[in-house]
C-alpha positions in Angstrom: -22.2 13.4 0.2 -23.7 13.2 -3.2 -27.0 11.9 -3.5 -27.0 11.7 -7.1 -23.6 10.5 -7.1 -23.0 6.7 -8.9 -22.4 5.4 -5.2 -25.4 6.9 -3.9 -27.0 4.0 -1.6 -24.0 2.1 -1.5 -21.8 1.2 1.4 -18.0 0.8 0.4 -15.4 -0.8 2.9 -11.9 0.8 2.9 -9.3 -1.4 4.3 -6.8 0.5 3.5 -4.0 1.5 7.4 -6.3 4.1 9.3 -3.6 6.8 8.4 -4.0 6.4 4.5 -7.6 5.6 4.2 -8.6 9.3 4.1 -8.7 10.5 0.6 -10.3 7.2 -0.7 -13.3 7.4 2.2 -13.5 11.0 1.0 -13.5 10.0 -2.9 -16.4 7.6 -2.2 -18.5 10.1 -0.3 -18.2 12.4 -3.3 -19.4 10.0 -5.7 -22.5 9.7 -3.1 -21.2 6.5 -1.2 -21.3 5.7 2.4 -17.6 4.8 3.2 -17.0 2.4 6.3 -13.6 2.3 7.3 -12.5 -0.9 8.3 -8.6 -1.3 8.0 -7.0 -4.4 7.8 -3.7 -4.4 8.9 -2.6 -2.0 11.7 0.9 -0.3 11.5 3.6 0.5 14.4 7.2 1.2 14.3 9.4 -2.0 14.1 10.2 -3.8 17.2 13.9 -3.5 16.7 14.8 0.3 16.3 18.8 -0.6 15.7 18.1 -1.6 11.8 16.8 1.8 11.5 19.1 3.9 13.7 22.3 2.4 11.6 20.9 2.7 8.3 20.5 6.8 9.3 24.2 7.1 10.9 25.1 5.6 7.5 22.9 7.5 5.3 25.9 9.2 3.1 27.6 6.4 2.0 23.9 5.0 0.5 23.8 5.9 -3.3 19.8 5.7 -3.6 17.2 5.3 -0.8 14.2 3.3 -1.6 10.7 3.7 0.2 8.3 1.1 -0.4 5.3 3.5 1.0 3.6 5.7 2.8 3.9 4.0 5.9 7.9 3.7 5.2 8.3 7.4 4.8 6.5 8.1 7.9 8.4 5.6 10.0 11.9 6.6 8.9 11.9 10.3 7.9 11.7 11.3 11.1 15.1 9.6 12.4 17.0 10.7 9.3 15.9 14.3 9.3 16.3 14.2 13.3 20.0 13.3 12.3 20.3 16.2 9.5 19.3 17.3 6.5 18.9 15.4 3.2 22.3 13.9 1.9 22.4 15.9 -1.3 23.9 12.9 -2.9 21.5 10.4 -2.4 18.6 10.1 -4.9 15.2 9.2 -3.2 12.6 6.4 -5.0 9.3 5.0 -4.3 7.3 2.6 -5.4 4.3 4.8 -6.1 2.9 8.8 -6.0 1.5 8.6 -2.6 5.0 7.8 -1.4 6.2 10.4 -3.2 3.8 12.7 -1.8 5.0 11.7 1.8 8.4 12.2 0.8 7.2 15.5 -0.4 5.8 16.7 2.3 8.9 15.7 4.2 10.7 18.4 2.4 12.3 15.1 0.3 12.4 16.4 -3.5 13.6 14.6 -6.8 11.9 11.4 -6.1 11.9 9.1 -9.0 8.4 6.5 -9.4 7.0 5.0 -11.5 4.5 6.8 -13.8 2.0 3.9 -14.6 2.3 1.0 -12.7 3.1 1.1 -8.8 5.2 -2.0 -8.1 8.6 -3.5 -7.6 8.6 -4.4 -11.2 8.2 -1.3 -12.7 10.3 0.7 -10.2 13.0 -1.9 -11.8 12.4 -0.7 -14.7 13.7 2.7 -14.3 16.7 3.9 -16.0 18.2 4.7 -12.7 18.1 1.5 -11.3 19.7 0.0 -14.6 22.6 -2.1 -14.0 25.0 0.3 -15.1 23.8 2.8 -12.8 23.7 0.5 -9.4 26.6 -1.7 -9.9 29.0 -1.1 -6.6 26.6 1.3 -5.2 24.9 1.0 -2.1 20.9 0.7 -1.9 19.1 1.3 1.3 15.5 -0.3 0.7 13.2 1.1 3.6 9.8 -1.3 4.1 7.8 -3.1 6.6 8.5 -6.9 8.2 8.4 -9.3 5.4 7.1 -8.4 2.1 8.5 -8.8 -1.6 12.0 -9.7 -1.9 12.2 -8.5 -5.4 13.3 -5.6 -5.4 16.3 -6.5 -3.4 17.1 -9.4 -5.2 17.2 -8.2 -8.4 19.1 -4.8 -7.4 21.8 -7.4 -6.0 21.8 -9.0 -9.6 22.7 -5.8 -11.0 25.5 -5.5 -8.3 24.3 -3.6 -5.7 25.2 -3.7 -2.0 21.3 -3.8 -1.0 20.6 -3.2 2.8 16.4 -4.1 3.7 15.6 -1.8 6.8 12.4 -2.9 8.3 11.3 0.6 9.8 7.4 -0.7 10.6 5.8 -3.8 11.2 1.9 -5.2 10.0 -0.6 -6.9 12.0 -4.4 -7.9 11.8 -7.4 -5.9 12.8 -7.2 -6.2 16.3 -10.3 -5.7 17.4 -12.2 -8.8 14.9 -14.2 -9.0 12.2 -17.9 -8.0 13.7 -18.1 -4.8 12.5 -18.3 -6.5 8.7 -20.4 -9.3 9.9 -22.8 -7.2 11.4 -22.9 -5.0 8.2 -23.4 -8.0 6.4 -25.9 -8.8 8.2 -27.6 -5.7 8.1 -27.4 -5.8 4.4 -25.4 -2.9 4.3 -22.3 -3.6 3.2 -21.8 -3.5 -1.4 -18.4 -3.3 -1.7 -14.9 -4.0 -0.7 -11.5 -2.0 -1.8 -8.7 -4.1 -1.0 -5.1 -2.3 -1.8 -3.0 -5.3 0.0 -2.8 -8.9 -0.2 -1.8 -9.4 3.4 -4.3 -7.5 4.4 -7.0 -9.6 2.2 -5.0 -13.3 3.7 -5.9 -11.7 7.3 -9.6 -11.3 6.6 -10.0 -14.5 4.7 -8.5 -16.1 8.2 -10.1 -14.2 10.6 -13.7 -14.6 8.8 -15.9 -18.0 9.7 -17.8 -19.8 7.2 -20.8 -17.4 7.4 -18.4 -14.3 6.6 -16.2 -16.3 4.0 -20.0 -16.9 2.0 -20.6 -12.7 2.8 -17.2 -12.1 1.0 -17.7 -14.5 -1.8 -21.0 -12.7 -3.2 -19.4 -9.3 -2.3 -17.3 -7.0 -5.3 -13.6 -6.6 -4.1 -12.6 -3.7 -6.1 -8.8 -4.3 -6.3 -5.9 -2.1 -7.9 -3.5 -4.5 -9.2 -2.9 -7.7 -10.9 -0.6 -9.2 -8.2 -4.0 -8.5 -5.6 -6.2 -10.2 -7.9 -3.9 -13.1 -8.2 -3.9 -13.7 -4.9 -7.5 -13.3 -4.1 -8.1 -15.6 -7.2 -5.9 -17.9 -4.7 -8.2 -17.7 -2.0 -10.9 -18.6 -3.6 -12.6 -15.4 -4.0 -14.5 -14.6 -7.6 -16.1 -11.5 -7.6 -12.6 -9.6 -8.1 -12.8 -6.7 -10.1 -9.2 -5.3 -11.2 -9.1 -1.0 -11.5 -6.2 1.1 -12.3 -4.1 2.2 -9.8 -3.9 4.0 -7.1 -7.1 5.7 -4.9 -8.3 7.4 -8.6 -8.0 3.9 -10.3 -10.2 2.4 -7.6 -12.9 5.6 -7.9 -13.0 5.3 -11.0 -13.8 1.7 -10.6 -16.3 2.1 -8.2 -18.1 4.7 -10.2 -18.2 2.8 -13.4 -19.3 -0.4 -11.5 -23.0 -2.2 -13.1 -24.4 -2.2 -9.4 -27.5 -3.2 -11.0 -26.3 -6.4 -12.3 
């Protein structure tokens, strides 16, 4: 830890799934703060393994094969590889570089991402998903229960035969909120980073009125618009919006007027 760091003193919540929470904790350490991680959703593989199992016996005739994150890659890579190698015709996408990193270090090269911002929209926005390029082409969108239905939606605009394969499923923090409180409590708790507005909708719920006042007066250090929106729509205030990504939040964080 870096006691001289900007964070030094400060204790910094990462909410982010246990398995990606790593290299932000480690970030905040190195600018000096005390990371506490506190995730708040927990991931497991979908209850239904069928959608998954027929989306990788079909994986050839799929044109492009979309991974919405981390947690996708790790929930589906292993079926399709256990099937065979890579279908050298299908082009791999994700929404943003830490899925590509995961596809990476799947062996999965030639992923196309967006370069700025990491969401449905500006995946869209590639050439390769143009209308001209999808139109009577089959899409395999891999992703969690629920979520966004943009992407799909607006790939089916453009033509596309768009197949969602729910490969993992989200729930709360099992185990409570009284780790916060007590940090509250303890006055020892600065900061929030909040990368999911699910996650944020099951804190705001699970908190009572003593930990909903906690959150209102506490920075929740957010890396995109669509977050901030929707904390906005919970009625928190103290939202500050970062770039993207885990840098994007540090950078945040370290540039933060704790003093204020």
């Amino acid at each position: 830890m870096n006691a001289a760091g900007p964070l030094a003193g400060k204790t910094i919540v990462v909410t982010r799934p246990r398995a990606q929470a790593a290299p932000l904790a480690e970030g905040i350490a190195a600018l000096g703060g005390e990371p506490l991680i506190f995730p708040l959703l927990e991931i497991a593989a979908a209850a239904d393994p069928q959608p998954l199992a027929a989306a990788v016996a079909r994986l050839a005739d799929y044109a492009l094969a979309v991974f919405i994150s981390p947690n996708a890659v790790d929930y589906s890579l292993p079926a399709i590889l256990a099937r065979g190698a890579w279908p050298a015709g299908l082009l791999p996408a994700a929404v943003g570089q830490g899925t590509v990193q995961a596809l990476a270090a799947h062996g999965v090269a030639g992923c196309i991402a967006p370069s700025e911002r990491f969401d449905s929209e500006a995946l869209l926005a590639l050439p390769e998903l143009a209308g001209e390029r999808v139109a009577g082409r089959r899409v395999a969108i891999f992703r969690g229960d629920g979520g966004r239905e943009l992407l799909a939606d607006t790939l089916r605009e453009r033509g596309a035969e768009v197949d969602c394969i729910a490969c993992y499923r989200r729930s709360g923090p099992p185990g409570g909120v009284a780790p916060l409180l007590a940090a509250w409590r303890a006055g020892r708790l600065d900061a929030l980073t909040v990368s999911s507005s699910e996650g944020l909708r099951h804190l705001v719920d699970l908190l009572d009125a003593e930990g909903r006042a906690w959150l209102q007066k506490t920075p929740v250090f957010v890396p995109h618009a669509r977050i901030a929106e929707n904390a906005r729509a919970l009625g928190l205030s103290n939202i500050i919006l970062t770039a993207g990504a885990d840098a994007g939040i540090l950078a945040g964080l370290g540039a933060y007027n704790w003093s204020a």
